[in-house]
N, CA, C and O atoms as a CHARMM CRD file, in Angstrom:
* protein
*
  236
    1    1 UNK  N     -3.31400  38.13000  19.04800 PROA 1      0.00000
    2    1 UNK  CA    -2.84900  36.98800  19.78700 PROA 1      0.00000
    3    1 UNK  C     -3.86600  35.84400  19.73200 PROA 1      0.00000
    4    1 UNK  O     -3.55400  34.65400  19.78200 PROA 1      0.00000
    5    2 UNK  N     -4.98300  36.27100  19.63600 PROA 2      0.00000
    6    2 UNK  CA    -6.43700  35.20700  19.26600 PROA 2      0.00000
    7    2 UNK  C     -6.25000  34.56600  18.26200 PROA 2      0.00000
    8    2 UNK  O     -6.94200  33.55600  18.12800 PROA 2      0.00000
    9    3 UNK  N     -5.50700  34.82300  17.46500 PROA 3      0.00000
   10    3 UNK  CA    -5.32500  34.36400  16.26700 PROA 3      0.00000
   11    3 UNK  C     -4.51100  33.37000  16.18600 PROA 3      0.00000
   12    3 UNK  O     -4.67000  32.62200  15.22100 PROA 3      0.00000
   13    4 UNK  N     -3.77200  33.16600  16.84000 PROA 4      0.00000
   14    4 UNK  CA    -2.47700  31.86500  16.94800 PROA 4      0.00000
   15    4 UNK  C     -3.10900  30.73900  17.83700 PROA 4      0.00000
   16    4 UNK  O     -2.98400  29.56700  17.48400 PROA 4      0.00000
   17    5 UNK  N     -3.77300  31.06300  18.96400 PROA 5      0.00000
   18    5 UNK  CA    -4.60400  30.31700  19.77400 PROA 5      0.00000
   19    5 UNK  C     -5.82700  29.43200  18.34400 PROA 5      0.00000
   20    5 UNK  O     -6.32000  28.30700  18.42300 PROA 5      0.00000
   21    6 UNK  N     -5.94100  30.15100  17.52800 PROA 6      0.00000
   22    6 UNK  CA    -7.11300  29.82000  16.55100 PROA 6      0.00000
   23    6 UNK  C     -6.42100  28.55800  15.69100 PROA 6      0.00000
   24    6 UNK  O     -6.80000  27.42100  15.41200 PROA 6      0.00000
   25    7 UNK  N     -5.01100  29.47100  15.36600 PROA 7      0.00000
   26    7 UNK  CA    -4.43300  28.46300  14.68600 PROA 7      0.00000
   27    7 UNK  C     -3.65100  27.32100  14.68800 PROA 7      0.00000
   28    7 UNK  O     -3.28500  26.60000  13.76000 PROA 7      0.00000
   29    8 UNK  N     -3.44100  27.27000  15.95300 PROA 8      0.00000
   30    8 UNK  CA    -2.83700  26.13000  16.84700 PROA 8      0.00000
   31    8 UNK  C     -4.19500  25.10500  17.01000 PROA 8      0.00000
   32    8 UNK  O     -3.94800  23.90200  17.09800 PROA 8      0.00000
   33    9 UNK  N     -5.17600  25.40900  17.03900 PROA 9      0.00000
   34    9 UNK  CA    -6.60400  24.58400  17.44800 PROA 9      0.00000
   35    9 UNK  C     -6.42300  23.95600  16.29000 PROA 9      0.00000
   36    9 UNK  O     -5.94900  22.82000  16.25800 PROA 9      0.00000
   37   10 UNK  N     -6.89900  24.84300  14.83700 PROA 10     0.00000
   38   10 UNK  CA    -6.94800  24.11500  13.76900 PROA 10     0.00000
   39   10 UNK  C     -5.71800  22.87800  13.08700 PROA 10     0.00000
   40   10 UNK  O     -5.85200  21.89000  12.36500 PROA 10     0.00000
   41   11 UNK  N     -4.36400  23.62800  13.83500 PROA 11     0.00000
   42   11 UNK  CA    -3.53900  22.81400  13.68000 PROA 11     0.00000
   43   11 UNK  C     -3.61600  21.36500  13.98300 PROA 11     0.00000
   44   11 UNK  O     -3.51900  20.47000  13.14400 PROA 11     0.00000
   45   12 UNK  N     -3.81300  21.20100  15.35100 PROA 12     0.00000
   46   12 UNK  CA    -4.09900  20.15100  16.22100 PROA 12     0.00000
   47   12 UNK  C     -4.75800  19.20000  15.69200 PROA 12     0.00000
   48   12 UNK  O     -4.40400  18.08400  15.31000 PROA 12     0.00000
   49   13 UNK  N     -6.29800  20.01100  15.69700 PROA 13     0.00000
   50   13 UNK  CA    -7.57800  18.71600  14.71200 PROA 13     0.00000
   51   13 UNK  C     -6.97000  18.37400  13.51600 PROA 13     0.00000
   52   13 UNK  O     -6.88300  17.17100  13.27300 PROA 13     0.00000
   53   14 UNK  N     -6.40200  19.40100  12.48200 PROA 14     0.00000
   54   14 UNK  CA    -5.60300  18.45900  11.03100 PROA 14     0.00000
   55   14 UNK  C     -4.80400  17.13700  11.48800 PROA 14     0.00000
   56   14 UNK  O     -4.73200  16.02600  10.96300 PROA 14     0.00000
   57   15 UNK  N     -4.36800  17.53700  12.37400 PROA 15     0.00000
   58   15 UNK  CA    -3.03900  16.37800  12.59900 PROA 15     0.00000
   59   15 UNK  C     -4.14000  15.45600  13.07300 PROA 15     0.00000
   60   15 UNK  O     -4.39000  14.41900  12.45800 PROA 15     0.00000
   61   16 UNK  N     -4.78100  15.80500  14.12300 PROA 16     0.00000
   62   16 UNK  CA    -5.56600  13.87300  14.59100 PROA 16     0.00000
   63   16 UNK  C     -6.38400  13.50700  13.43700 PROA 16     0.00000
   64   16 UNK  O     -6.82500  12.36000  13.49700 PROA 16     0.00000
   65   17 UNK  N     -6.74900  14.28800  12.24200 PROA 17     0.00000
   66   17 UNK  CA    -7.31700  14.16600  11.41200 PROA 17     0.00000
   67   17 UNK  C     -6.22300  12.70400  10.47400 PROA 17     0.00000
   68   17 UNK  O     -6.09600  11.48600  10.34900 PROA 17     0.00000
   69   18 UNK  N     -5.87500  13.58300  10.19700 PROA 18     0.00000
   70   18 UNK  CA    -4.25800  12.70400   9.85100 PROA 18     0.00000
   71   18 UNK  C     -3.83800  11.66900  10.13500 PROA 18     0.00000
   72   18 UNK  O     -3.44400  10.81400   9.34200 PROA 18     0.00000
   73   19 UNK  N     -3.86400  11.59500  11.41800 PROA 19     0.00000
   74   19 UNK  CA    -3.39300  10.31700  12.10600 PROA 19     0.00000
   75   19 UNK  C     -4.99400   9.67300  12.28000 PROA 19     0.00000
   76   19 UNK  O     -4.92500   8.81400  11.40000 PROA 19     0.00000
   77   20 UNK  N     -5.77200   9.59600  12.59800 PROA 20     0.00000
   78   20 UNK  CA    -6.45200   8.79900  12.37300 PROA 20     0.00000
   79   20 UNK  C     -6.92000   8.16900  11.14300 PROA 20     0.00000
   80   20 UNK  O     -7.58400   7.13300  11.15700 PROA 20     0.00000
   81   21 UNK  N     -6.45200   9.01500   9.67700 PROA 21     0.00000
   82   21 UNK  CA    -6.55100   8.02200   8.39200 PROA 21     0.00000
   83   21 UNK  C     -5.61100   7.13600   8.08100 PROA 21     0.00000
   84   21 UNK  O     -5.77800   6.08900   7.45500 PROA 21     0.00000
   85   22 UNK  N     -3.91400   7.85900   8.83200 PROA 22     0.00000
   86   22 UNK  CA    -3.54700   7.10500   8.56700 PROA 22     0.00000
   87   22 UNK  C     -3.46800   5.44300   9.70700 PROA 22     0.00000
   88   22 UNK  O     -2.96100   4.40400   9.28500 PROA 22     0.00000
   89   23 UNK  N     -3.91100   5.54200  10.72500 PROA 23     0.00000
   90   23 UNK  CA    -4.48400   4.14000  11.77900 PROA 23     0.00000
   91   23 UNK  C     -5.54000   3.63800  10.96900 PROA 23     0.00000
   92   23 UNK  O     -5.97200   2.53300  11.29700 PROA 23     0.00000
   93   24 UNK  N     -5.98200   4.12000  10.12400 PROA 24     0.00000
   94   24 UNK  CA    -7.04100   3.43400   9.37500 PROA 24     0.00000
   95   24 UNK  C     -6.52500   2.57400   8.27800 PROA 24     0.00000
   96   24 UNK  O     -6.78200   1.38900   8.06700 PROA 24     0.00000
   97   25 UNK  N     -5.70100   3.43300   7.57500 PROA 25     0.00000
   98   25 UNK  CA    -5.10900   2.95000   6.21800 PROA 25     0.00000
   99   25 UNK  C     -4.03600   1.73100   6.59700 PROA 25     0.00000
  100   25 UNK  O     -3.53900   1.05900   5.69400 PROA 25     0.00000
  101   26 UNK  N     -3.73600   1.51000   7.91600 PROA 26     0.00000
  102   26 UNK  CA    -2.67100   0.67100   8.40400 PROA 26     0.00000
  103   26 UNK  C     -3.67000  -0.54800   8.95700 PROA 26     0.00000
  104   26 UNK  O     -3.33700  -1.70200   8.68600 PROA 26     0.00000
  105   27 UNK  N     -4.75500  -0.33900   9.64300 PROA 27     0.00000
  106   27 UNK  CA    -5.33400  -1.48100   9.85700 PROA 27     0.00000
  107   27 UNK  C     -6.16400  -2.45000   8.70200 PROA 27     0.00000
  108   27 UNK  O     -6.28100  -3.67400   8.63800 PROA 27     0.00000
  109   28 UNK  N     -6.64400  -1.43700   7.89000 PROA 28     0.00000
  110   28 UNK  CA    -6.92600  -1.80300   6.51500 PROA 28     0.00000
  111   28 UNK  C     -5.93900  -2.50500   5.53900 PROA 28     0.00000
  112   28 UNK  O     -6.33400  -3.00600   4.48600 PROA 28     0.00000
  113   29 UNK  N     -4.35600  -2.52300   6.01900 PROA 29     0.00000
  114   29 UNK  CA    -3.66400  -3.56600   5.10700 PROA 29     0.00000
  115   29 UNK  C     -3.20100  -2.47200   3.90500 PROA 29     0.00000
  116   29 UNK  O     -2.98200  -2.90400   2.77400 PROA 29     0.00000
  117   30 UNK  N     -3.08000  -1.19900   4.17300 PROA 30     0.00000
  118   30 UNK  CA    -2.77000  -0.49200   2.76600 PROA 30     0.00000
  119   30 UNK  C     -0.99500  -0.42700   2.42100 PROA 30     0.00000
  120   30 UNK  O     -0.48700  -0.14800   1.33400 PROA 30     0.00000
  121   31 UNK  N     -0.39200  -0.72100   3.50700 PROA 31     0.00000
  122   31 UNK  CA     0.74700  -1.12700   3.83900 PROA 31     0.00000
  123   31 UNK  C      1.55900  -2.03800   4.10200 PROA 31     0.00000
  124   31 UNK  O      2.73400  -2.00100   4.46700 PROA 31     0.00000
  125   32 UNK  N      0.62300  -3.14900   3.82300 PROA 32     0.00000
  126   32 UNK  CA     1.41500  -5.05700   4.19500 PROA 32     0.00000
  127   32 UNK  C      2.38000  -5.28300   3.54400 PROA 32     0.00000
  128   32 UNK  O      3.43800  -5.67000   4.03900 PROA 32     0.00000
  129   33 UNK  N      2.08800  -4.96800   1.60900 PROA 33     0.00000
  130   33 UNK  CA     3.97300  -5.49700   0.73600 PROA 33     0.00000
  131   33 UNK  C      4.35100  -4.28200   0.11500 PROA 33     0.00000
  132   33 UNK  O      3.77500  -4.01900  -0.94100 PROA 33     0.00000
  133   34 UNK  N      4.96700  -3.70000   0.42900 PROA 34     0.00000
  134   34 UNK  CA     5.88200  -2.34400   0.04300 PROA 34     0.00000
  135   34 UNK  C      6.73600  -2.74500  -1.23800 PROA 34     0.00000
  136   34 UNK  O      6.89200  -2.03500  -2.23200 PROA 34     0.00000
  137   35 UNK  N      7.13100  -3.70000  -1.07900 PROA 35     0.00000
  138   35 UNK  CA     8.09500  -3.60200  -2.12300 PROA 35     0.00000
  139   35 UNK  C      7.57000  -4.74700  -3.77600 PROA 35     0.00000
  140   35 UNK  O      7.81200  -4.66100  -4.98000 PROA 35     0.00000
  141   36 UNK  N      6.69600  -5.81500  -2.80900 PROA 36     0.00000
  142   36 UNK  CA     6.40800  -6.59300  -4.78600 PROA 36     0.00000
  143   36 UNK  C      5.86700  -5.72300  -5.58700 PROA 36     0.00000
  144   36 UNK  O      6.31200  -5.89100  -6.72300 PROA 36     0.00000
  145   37 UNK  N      4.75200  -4.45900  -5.50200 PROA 37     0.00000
  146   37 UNK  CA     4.09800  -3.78000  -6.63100 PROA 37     0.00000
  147   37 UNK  C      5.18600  -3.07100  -7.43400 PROA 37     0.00000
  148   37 UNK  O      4.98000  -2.86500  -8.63100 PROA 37     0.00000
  149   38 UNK  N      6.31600  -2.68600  -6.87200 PROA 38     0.00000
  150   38 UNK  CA     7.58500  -1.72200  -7.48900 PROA 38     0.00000
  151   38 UNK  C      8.00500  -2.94600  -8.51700 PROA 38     0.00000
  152   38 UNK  O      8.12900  -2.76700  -9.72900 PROA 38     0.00000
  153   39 UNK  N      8.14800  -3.84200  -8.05300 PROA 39     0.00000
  154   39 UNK  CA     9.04600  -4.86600  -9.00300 PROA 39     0.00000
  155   39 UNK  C      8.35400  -6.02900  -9.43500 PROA 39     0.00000
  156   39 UNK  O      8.89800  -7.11200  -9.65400 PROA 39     0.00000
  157   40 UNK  N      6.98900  -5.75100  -9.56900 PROA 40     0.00000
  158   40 UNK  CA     5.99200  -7.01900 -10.03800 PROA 40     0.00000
  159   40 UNK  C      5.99900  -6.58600 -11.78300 PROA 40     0.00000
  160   40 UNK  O      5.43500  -7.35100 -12.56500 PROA 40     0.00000
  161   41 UNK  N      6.67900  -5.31500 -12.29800 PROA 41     0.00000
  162   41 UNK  CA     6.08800  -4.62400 -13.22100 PROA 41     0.00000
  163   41 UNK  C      7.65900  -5.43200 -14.42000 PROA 41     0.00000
  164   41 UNK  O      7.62300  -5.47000 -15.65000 PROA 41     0.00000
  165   42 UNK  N      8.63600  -5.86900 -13.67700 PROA 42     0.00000
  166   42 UNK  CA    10.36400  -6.74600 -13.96500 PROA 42     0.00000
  167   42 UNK  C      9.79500  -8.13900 -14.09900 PROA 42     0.00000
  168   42 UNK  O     10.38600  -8.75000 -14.99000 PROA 42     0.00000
  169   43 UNK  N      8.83100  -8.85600 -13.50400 PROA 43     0.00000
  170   43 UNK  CA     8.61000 -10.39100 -13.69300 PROA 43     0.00000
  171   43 UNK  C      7.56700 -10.43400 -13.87200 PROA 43     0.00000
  172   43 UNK  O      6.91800 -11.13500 -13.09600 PROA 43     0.00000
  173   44 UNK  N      6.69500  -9.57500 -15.19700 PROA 44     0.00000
  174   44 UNK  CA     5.21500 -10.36400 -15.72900 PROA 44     0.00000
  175   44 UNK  C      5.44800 -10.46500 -16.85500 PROA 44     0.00000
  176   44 UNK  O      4.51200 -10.71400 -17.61500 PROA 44     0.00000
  177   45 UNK  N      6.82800 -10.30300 -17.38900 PROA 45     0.00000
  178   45 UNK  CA     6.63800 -11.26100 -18.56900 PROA 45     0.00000
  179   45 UNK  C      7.89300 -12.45300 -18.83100 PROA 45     0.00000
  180   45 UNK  O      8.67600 -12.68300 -19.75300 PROA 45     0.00000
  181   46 UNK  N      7.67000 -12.93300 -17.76500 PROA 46     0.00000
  182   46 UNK  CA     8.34700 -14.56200 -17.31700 PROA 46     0.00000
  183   46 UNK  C      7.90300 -15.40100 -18.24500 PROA 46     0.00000
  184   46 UNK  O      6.70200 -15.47700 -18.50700 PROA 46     0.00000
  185   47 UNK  N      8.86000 -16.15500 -18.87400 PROA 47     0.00000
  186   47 UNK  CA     7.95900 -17.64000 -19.62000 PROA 47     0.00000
  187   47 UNK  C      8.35200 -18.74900 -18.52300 PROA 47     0.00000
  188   47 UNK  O      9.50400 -18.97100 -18.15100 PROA 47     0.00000
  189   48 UNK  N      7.20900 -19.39600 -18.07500 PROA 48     0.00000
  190   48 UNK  CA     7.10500 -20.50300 -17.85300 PROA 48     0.00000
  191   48 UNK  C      7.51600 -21.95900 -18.33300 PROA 48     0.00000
  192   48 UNK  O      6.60900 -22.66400 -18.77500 PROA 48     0.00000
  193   49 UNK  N      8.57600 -22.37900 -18.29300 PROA 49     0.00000
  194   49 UNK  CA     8.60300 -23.13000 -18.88700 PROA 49     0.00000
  195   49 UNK  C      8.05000 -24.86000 -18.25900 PROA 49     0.00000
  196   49 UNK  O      8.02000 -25.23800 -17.08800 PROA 49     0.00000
  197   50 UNK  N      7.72800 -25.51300 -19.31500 PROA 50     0.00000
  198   50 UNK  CA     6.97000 -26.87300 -18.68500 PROA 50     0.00000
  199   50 UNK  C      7.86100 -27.75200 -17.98900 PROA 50     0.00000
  200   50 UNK  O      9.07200 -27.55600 -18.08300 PROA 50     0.00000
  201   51 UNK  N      7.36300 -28.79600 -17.22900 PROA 51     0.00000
  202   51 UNK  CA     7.98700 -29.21700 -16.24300 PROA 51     0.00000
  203   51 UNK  C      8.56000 -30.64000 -17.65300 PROA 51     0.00000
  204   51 UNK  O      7.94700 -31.02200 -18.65000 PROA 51     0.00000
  205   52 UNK  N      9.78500 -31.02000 -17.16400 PROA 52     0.00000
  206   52 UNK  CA    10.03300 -32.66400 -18.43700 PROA 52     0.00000
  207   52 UNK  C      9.28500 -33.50000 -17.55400 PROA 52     0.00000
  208   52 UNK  O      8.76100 -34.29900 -18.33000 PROA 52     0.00000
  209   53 UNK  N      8.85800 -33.84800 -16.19900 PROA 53     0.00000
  210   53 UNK  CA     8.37100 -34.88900 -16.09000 PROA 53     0.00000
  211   53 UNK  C      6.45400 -34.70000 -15.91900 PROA 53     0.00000
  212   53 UNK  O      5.61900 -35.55600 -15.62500 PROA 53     0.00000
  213   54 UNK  N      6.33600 -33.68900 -16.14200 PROA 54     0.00000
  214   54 UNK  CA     4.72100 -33.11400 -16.37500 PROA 54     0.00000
  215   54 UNK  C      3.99300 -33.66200 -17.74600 PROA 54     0.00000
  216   54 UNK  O      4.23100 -32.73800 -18.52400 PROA 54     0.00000
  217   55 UNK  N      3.42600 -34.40100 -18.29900 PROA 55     0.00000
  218   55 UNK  CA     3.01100 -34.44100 -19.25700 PROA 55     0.00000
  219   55 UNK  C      1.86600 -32.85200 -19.93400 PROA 55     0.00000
  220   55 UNK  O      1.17100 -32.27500 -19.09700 PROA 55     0.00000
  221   56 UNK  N      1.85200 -32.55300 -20.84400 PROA 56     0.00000
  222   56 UNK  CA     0.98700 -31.63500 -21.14500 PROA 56     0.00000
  223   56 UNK  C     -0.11300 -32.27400 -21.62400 PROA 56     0.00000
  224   56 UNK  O     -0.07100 -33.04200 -22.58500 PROA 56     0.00000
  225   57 UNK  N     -1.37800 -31.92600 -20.83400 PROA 57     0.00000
  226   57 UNK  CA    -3.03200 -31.74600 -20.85300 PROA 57     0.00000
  227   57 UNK  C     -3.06900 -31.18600 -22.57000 PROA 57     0.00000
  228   57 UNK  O     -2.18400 -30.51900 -23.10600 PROA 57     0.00000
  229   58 UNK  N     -4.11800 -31.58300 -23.09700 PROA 58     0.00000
  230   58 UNK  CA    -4.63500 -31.17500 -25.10700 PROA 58     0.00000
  231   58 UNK  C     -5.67300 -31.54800 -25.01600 PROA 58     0.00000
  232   58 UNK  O     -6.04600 -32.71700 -24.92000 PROA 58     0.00000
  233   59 UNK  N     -6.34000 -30.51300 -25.03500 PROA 59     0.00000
  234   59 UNK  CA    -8.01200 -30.62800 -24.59100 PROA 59     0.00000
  235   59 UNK  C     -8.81400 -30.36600 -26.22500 PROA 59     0.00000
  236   59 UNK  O    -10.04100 -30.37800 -26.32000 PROA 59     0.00000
């Protein structure tokens, strides 16, 4: 029966273990844009095209 008491303890500390990386990883910003990195990988190879009333710079 010592044994469940043991493992309920260890249980416990994993979890605040847990939750305190993840209060970390949330105040740290590891979670702010969920969704542009999925679909940044669809619009990097965009052409730009020049503006008609922009003249182009020839350095």
């Amino acid at each position: 029966m010592s044994v469940i008491y043991l493992l309920i303890a260890i249980s416990i500390f994993v979890a605040i273990g847990f939750f305190i990386a993840f209060v970390l990883a949330v105040k740290s910003g590891q979670y702010d844009d969920d969704y542009t990195p999925s679909v940044r990988i669809l619009f990097d190879d965009e052409l730009v095209k020049p503006s008609p009333n922009k003249p182009e710079i020839e350095s």
